[in-house]
C-alpha positions as CSV (number, residue, x, y, z in Angstrom):
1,X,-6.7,-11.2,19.4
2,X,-8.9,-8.8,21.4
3,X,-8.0,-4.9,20.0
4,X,-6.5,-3.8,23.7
5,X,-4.1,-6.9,23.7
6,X,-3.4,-6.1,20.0
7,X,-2.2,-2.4,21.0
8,X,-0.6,-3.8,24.4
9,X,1.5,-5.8,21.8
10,X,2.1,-2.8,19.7
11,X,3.0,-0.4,22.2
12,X,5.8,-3.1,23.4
13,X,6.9,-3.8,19.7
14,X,10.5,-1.8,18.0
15,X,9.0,0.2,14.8
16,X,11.0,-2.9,12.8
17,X,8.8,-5.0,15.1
18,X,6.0,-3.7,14.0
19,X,6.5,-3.4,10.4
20,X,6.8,-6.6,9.7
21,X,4.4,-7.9,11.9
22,X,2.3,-5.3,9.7
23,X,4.2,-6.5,6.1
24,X,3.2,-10.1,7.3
25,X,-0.8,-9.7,5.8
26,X,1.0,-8.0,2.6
27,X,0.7,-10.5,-0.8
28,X,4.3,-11.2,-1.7
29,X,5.5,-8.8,-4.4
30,X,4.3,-6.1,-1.7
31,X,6.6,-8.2,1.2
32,X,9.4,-7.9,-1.8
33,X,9.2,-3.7,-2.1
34,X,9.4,-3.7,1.4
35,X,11.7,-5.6,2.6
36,X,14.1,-3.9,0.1
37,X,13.0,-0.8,1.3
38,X,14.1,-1.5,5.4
39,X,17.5,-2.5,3.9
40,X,18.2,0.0,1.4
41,X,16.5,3.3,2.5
42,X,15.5,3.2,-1.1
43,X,14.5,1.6,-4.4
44,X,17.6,1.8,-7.1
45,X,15.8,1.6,-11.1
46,X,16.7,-1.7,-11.0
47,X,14.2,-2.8,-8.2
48,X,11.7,-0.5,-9.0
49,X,12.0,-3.0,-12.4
50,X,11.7,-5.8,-10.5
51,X,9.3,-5.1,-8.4
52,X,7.1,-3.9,-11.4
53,X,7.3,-7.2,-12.6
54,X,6.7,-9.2,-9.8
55,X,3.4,-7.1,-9.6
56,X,2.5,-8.2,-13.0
57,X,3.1,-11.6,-13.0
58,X,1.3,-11.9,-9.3
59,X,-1.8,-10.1,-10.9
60,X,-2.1,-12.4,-14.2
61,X,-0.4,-10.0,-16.6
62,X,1.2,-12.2,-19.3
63,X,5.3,-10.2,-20.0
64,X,6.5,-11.7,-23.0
65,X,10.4,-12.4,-21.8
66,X,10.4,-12.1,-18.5
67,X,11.2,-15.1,-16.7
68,X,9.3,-16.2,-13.6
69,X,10.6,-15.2,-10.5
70,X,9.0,-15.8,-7.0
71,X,9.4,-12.8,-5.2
72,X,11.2,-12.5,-1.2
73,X,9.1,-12.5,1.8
74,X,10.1,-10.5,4.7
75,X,11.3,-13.4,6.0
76,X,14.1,-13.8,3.7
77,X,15.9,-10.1,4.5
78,X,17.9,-10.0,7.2
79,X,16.8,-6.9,8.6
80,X,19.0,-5.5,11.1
81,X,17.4,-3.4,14.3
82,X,18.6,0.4,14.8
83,X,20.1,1.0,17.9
84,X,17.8,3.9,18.9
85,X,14.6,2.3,17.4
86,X,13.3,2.2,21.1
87,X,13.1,6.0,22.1
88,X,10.1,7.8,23.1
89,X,8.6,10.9,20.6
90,X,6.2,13.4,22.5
91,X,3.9,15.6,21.0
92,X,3.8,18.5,23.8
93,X,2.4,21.1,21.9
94,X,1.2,22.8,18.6
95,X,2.1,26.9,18.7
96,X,1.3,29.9,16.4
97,X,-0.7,28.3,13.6
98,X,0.0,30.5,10.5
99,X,-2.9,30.7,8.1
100,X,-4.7,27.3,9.1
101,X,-8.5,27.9,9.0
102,X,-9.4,30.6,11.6
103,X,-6.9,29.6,14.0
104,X,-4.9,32.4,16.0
105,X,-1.8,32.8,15.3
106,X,-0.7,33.1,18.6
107,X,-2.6,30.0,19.9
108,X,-1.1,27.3,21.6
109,X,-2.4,24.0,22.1
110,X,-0.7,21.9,24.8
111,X,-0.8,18.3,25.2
112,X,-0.2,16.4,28.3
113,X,3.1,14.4,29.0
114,X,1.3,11.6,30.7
115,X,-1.9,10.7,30.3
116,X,-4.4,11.9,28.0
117,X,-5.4,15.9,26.6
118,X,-9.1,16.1,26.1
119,X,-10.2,18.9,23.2
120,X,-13.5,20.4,23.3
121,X,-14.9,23.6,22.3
122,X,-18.0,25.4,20.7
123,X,-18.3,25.0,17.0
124,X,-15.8,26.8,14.9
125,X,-13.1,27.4,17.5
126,X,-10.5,25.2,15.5
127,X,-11.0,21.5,17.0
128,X,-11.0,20.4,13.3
129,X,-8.2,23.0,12.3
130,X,-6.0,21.4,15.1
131,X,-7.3,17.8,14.6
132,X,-5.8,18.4,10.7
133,X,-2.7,19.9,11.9
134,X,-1.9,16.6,14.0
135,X,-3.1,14.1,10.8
136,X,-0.4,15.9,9.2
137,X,2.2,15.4,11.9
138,X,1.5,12.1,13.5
139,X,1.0,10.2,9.5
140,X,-1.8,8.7,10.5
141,X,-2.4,5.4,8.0
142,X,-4.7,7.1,5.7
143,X,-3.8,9.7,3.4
144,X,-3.4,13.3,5.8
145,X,-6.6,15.6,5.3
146,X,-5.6,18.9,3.1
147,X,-4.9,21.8,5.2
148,X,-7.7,24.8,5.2
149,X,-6.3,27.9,4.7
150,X,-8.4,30.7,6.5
151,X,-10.7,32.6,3.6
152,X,-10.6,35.7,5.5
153,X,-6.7,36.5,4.9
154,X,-6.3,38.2,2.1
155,X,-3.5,35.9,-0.2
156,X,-0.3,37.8,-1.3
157,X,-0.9,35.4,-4.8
């Protein structure tokens, strides 16, 4: 599937929708941990357990015991849809960054309601301050940059 008609399909898809689309490529065990997770909110000791072993026995390890149990796929919760699931989040603005690289305090950077906000700027007036600020927000899929603080405050510490 061509990447724009993948994120058509995303952008029409519930955030259920899309998890398990996403969980579908996850090896079993993984499908297991999160299909418990959409129904309970959480993982009580006793799945953590399970789960723990389902991860060893799918990667070889030999658990003297433990009987062999195949682990769910998504397929097998019945996950149920949230109501609200479907509403909009906006982003419309970032204000008064404290103690974020060299960004003013009393800065505000505005995003557009429709359409798209271009940032540009000379170098070192806070693009990549901002563009950590929003990896931190938006939980982008890979781990969220640490956040800078600015070296020429003095620390109270």
């Amino acid at each position: 599937m061509a990447k724009n008609a993948r994120m058509a399909k995303a952008a029409t898809q519930s955030v259920t929708e899309a998890i398990r689309s996403w969980g579908k490529a996850l090896s079993p065990w993984k499908q297991d941990a999160l299909g418990r997770l959409l129904i309970n909110k959480s993982l009580t000791s006793k799945d953590q357990k399970e789960i723990l072993l389902l991860c060893k026995l799918a990667h070889g390890v030999d658990v003297a015991g433990a009987e062999s149990k195949a682990p769910n796929t998504l397929a097998d919760f019945e996950i149920v849809e949230p109501a609200d699931t479907r509403r909009s989040v906006q982003l419309l603005s970032v204000e008064k960054p404290q103690n974020n690289n060299a960004l003013c305090s009393e800065q505000e950077l505005t995003f557009s309601p429709d359409g798209l906000t271009i940032v540009f700027g000379y170098n070192a007036s806070g693009k990549s301050g901002y563009g950590r600020i929003l990896r931190n927000v938006c939980r982008g899929r890979q781990k969220p940059p640490e956040l800078k603080t600015n070296v020429l405050i003095e620390s109270s510490s």
